[in-house]
PyMOL Python script that loads the backbone (N, CA, C, O; Angstrom):
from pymol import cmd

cmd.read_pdbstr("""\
ATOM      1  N   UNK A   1      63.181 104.062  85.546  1.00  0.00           N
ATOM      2  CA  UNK A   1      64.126 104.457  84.527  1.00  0.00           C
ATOM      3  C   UNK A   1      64.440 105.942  84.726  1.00  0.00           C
ATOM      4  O   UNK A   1      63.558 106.770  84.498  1.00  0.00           O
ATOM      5  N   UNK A   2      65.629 106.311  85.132  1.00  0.00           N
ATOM      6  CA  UNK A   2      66.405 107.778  84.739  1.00  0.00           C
ATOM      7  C   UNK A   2      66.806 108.297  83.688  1.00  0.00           C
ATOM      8  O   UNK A   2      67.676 107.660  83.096  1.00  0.00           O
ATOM      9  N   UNK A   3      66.357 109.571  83.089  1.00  0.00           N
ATOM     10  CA  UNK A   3      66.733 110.228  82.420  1.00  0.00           C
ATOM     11  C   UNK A   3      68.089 110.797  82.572  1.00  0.00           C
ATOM     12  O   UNK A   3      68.391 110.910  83.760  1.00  0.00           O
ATOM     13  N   UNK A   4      68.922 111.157  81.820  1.00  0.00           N
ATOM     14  CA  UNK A   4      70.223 111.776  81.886  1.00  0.00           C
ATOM     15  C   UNK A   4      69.710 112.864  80.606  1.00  0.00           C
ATOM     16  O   UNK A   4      68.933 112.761  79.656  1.00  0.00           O
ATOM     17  N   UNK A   5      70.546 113.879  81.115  1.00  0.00           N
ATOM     18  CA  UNK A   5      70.552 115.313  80.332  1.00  0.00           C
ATOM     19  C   UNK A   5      71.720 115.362  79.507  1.00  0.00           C
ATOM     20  O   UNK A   5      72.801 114.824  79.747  1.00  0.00           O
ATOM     21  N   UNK A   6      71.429 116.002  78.590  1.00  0.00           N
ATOM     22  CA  UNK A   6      72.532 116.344  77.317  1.00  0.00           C
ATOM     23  C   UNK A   6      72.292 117.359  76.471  1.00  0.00           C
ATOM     24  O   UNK A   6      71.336 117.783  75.823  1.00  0.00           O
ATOM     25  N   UNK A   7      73.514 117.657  76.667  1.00  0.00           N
ATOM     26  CA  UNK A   7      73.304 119.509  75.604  1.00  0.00           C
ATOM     27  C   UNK A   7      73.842 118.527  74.098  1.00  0.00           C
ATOM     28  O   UNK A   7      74.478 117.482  73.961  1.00  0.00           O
ATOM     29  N   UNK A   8      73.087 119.683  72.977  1.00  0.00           N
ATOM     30  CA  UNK A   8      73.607 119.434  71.580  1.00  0.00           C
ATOM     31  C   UNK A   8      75.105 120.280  71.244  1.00  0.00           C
ATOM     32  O   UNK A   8      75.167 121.509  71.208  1.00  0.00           O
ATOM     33  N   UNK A   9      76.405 119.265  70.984  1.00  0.00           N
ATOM     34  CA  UNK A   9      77.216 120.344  70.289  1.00  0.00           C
ATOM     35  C   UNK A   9      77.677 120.420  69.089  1.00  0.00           C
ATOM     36  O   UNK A   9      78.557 121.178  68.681  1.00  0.00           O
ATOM     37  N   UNK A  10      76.852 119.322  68.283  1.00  0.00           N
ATOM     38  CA  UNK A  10      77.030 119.778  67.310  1.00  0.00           C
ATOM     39  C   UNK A  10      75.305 118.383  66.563  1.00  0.00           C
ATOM     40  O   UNK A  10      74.779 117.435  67.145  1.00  0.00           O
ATOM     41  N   UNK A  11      75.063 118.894  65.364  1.00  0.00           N
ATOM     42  CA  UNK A  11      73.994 118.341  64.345  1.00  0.00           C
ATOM     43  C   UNK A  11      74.246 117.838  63.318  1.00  0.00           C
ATOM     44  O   UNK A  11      73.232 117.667  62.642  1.00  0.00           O
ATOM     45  N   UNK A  12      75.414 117.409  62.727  1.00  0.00           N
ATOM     46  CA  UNK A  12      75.491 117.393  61.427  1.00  0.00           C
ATOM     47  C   UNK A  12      74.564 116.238  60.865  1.00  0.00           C
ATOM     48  O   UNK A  12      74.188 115.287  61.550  1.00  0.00           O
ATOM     49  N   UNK A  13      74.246 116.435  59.550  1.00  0.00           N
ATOM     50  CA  UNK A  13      73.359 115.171  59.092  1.00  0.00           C
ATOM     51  C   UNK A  13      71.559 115.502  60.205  1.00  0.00           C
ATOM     52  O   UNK A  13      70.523 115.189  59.617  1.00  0.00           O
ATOM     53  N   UNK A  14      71.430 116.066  61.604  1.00  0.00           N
ATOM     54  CA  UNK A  14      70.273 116.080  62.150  1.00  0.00           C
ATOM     55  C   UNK A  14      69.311 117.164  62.698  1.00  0.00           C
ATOM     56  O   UNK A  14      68.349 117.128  63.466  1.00  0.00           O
ATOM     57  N   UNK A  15      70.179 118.510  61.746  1.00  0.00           N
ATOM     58  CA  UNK A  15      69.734 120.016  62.060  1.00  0.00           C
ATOM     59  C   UNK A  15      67.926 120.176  62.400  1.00  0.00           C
ATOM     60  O   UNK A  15      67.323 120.713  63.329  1.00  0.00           O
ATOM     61  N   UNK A  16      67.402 119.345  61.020  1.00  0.00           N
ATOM     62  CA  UNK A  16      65.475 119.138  61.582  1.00  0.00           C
ATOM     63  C   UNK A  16      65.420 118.003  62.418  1.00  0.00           C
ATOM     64  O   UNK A  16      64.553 117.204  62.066  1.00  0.00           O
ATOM     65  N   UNK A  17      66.140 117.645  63.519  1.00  0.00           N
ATOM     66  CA  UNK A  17      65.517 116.989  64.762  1.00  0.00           C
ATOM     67  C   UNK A  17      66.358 117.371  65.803  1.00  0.00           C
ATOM     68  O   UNK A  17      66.010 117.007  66.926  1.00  0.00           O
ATOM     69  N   UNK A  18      67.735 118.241  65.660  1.00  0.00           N
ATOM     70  CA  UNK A  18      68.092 118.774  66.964  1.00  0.00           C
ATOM     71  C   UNK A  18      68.900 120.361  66.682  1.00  0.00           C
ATOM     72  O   UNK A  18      69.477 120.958  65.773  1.00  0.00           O
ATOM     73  N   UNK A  19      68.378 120.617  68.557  1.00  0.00           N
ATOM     74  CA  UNK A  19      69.602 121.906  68.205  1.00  0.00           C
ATOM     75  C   UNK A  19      70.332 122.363  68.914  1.00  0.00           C
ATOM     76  O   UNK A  19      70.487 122.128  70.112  1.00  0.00           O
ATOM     77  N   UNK A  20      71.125 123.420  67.919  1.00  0.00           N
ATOM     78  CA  UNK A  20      72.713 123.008  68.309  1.00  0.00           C
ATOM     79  C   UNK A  20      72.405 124.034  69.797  1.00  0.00           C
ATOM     80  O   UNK A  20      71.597 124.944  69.985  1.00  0.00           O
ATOM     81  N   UNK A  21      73.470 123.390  70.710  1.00  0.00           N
ATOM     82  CA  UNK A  21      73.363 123.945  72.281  1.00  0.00           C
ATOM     83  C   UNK A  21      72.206 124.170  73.421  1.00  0.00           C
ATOM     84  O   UNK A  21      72.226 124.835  74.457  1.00  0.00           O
ATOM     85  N   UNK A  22      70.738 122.992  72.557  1.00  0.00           N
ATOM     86  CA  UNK A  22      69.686 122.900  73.194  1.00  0.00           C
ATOM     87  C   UNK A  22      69.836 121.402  74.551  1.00  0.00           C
ATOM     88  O   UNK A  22      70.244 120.273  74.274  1.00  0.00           O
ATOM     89  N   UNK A  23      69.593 121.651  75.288  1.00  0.00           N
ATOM     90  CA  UNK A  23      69.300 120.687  76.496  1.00  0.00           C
ATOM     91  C   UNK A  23      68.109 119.340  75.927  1.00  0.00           C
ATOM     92  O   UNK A  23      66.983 119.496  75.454  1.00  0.00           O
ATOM     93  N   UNK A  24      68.586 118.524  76.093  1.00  0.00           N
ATOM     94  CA  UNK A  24      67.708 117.035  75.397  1.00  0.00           C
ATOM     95  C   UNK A  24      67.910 116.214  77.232  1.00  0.00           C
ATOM     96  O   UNK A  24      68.585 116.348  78.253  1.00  0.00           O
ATOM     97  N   UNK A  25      66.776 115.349  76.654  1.00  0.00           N
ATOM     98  CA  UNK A  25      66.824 114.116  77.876  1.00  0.00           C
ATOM     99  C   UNK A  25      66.873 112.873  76.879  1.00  0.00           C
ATOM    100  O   UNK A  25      66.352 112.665  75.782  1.00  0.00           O
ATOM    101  N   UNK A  26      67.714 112.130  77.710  1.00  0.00           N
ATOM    102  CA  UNK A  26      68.300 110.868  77.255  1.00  0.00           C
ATOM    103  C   UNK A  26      67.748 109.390  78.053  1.00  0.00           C
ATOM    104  O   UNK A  26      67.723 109.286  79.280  1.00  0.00           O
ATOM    105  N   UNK A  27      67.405 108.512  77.292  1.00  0.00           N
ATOM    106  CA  UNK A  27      66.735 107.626  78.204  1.00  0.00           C
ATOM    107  C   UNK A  27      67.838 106.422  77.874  1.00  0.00           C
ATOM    108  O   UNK A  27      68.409 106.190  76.808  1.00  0.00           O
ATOM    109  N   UNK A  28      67.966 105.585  79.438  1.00  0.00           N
ATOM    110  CA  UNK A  28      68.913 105.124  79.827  1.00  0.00           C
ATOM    111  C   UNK A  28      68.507 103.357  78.389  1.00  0.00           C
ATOM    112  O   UNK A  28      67.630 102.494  78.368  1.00  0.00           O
ATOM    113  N   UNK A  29      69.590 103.628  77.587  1.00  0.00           N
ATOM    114  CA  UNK A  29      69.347 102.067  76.674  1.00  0.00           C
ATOM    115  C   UNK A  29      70.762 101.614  76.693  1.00  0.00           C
ATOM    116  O   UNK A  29      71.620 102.433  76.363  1.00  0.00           O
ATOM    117  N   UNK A  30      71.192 100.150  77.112  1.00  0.00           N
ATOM    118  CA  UNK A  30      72.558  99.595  77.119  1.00  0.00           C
ATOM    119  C   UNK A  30      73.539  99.406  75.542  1.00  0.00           C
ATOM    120  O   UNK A  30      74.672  99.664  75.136  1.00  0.00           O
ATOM    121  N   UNK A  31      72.219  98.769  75.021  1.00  0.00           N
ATOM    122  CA  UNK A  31      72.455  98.298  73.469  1.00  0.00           C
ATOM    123  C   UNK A  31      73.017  99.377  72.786  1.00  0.00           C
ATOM    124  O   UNK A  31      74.115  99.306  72.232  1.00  0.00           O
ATOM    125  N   UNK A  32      71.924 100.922  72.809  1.00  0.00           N
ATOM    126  CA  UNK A  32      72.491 101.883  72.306  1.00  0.00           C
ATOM    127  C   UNK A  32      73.724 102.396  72.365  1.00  0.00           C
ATOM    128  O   UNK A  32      74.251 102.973  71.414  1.00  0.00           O
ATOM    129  N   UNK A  33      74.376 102.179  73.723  1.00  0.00           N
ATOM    130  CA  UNK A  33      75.476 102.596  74.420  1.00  0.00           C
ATOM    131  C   UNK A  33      76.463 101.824  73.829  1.00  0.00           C
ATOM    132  O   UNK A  33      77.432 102.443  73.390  1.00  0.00           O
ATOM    133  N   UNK A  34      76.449 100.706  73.721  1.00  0.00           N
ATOM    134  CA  UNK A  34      77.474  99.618  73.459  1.00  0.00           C
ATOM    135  C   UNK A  34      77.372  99.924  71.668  1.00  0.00           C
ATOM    136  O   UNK A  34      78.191  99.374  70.931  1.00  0.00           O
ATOM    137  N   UNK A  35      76.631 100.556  71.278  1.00  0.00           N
ATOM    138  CA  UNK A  35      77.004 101.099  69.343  1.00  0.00           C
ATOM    139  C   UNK A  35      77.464 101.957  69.507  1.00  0.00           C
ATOM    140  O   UNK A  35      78.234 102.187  68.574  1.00  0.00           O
ATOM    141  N   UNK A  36      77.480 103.047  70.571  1.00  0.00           N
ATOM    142  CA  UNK A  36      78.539 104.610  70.479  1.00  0.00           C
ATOM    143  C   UNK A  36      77.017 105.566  70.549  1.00  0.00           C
ATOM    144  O   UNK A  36      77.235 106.776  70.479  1.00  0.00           O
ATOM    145  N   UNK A  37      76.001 105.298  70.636  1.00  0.00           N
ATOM    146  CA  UNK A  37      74.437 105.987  70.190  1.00  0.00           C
ATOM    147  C   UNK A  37      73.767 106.783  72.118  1.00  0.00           C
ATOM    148  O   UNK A  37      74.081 106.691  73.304  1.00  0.00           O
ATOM    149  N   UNK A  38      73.279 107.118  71.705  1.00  0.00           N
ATOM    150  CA  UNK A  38      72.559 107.657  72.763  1.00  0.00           C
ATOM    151  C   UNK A  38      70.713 108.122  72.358  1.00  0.00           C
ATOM    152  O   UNK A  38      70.465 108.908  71.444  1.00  0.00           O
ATOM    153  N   UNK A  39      69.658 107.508  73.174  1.00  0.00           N
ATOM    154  CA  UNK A  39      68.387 107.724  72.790  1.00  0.00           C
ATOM    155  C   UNK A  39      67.957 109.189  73.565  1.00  0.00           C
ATOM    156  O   UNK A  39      67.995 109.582  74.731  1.00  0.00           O
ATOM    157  N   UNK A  40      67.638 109.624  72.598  1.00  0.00           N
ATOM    158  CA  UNK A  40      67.373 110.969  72.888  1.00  0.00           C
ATOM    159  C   UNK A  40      66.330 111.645  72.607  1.00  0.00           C
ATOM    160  O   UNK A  40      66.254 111.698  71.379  1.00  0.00           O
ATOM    161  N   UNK A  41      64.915 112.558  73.411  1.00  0.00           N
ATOM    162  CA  UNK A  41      63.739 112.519  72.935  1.00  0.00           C
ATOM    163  C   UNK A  41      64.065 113.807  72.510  1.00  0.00           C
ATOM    164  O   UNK A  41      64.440 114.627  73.348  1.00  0.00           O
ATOM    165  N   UNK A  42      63.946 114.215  70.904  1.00  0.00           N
ATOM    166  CA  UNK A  42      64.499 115.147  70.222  1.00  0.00           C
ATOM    167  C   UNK A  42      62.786 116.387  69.858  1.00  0.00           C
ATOM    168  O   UNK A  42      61.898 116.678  70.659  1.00  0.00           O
ATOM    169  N   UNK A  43      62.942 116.823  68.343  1.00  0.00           N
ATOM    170  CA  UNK A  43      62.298 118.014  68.674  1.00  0.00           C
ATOM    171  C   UNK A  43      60.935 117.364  68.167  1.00  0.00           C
ATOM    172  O   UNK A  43      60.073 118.217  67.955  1.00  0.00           O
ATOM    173  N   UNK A  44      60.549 116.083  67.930  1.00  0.00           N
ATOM    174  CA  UNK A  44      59.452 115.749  67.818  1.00  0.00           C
ATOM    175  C   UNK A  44      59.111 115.104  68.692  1.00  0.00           C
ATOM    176  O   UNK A  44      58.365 114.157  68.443  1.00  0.00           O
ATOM    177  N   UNK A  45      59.359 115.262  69.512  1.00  0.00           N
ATOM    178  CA  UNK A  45      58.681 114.434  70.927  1.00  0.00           C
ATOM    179  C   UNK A  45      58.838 113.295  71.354  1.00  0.00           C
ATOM    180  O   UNK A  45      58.533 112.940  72.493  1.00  0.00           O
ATOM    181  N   UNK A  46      59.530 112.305  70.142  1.00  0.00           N
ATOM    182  CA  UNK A  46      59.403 110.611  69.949  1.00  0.00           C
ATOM    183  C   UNK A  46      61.065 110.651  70.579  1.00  0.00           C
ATOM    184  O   UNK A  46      61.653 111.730  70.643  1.00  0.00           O
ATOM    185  N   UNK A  47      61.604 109.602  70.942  1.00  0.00           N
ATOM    186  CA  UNK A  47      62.856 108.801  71.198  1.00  0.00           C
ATOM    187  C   UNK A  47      63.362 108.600  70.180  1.00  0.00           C
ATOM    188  O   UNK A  47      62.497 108.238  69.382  1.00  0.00           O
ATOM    189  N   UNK A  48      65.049 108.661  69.408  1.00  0.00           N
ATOM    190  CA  UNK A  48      65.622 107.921  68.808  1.00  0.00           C
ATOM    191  C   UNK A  48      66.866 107.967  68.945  1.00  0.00           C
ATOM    192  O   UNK A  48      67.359 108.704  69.798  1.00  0.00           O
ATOM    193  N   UNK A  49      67.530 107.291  68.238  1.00  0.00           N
ATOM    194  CA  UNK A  49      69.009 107.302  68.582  1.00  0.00           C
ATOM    195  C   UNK A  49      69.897 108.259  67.653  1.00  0.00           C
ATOM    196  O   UNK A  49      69.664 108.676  66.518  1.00  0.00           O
ATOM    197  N   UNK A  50      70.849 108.445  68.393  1.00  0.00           N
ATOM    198  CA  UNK A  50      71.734 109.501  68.033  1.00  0.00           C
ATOM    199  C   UNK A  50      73.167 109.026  67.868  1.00  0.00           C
ATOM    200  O   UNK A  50      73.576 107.987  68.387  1.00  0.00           O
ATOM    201  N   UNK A  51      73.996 109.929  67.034  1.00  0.00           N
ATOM    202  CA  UNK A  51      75.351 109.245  67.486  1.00  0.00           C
ATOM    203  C   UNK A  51      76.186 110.325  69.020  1.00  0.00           C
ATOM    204  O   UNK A  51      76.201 111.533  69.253  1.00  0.00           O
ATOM    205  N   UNK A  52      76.671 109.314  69.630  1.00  0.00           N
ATOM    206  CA  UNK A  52      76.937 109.678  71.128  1.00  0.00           C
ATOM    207  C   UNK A  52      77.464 111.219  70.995  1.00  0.00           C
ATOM    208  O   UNK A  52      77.392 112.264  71.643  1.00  0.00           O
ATOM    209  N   UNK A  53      77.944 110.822  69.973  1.00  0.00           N
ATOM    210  CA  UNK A  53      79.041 112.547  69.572  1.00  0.00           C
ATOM    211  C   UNK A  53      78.899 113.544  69.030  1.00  0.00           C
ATOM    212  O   UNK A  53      79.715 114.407  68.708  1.00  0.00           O
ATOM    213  N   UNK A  54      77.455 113.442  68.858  1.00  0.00           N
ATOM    214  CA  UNK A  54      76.665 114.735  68.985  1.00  0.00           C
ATOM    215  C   UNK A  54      76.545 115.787  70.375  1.00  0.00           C
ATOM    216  O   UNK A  54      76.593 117.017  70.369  1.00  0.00           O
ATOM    217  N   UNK A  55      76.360 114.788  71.647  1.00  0.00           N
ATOM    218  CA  UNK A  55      76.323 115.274  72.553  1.00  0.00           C
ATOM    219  C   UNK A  55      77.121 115.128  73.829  1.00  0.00           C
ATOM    220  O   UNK A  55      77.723 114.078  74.053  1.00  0.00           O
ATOM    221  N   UNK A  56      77.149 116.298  74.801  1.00  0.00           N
ATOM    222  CA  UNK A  56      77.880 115.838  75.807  1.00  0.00           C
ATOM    223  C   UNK A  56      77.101 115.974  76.829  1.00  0.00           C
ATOM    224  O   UNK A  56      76.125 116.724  76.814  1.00  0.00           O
ATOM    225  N   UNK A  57      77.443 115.269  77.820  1.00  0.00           N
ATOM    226  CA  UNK A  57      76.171 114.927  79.008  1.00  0.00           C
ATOM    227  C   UNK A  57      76.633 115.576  79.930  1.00  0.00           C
ATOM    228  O   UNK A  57      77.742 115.318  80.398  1.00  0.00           O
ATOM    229  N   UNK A  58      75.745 116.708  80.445  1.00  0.00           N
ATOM    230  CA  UNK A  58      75.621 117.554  81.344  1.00  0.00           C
ATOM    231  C   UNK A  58      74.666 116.969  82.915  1.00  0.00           C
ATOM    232  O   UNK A  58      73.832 116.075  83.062  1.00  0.00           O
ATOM    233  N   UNK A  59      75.240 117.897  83.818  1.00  0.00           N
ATOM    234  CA  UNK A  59      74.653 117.709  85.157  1.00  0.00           C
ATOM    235  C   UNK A  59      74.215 119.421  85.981  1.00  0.00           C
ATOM    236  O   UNK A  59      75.012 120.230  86.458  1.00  0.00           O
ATOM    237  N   UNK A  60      72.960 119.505  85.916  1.00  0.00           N
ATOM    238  CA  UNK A  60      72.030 120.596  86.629  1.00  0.00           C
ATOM    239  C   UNK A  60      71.893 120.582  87.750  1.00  0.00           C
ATOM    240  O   UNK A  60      71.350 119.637  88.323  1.00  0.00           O
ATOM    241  N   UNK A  61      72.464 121.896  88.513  1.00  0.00           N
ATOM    242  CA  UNK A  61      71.436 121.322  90.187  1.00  0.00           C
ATOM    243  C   UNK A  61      70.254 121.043  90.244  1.00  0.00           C
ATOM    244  O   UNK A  61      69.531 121.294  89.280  1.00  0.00           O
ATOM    245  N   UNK A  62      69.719 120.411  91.472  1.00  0.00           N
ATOM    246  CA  UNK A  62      68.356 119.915  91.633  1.00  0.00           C
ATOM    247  C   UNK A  62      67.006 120.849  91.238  1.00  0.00           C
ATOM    248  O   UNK A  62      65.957 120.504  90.693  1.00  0.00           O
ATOM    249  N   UNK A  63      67.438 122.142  91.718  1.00  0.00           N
ATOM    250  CA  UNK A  63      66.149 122.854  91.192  1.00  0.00           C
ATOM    251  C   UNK A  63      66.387 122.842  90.035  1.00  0.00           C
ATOM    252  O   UNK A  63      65.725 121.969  89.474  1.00  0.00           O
ATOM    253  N   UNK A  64      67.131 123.485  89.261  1.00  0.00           N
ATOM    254  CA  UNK A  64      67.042 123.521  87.663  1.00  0.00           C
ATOM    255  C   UNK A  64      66.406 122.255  86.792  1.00  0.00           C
ATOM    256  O   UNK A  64      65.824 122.363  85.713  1.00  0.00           O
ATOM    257  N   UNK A  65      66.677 120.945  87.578  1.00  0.00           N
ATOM    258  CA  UNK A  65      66.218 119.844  87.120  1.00  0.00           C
ATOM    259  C   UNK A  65      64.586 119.773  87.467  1.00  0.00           C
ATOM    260  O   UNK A  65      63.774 119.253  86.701  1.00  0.00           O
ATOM    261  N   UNK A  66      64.243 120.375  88.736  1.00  0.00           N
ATOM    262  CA  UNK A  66      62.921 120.585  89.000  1.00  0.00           C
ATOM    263  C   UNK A  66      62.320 121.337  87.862  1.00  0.00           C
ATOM    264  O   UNK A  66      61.833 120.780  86.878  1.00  0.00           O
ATOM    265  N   UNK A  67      62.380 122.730  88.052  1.00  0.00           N
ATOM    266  CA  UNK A  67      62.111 123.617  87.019  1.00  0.00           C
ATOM    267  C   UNK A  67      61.794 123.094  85.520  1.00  0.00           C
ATOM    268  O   UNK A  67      60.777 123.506  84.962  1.00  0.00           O
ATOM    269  N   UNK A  68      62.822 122.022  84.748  1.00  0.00           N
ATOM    270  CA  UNK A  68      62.744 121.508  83.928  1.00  0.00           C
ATOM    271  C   UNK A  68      61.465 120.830  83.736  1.00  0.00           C
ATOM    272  O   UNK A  68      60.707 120.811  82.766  1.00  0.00           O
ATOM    273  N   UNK A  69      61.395 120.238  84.966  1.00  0.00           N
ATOM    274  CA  UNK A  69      60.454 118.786  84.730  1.00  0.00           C
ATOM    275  C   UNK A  69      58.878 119.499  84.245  1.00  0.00           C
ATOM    276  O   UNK A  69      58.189 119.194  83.272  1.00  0.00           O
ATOM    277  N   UNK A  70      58.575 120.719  85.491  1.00  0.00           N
ATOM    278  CA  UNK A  70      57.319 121.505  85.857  1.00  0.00           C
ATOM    279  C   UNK A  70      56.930 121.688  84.389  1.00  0.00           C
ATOM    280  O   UNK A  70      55.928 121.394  83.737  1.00  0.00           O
ATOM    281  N   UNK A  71      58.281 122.379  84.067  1.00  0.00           N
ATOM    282  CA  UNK A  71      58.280 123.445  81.977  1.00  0.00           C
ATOM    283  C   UNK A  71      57.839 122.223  81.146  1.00  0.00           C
ATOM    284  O   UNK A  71      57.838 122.488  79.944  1.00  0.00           O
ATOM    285  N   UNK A  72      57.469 120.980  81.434  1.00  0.00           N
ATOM    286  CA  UNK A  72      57.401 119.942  80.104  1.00  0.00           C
ATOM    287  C   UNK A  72      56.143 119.032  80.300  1.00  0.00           C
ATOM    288  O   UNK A  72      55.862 118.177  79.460  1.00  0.00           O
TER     289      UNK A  72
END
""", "prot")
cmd.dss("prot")
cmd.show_as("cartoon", "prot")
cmd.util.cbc("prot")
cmd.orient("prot")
């Protein structure tokens, strides 16, 4: 399973579980996708779903994605 990256651009309704213009990882769910949602492991550590339009999905070069992984 691949993670996909996503910046926050906006919170409304989810300010205590995300933030705004922070980098999230997204784990790949179809079901979620097909509601407009995206699963996203937010600032408590756990997975949940989001609405898609909170975020927009970004792409890092490889080291930065390295770097990431090492930092977590």
């Amino acid at each position: 399973m691949r993670s996909k990256l996503y910046v926050c651009i906006h919170n409304d309704s989810y300010a205590a579980s995300l933030d705004l213009r922070k980098i999230y990882r997204g784990i790949p769910d179809r079901t979620a996708e097909q509601l407009g949602m995206v699963r996203i492991i937010d600032e408590s550590g756990d997975d949940y779903l989001y609405p898609k339009d909170c975020f927009a999905r970004i792409s890092l070069p490889m080291v930065v994605q390295q770097e990431l992984k090492l930092a977590a």
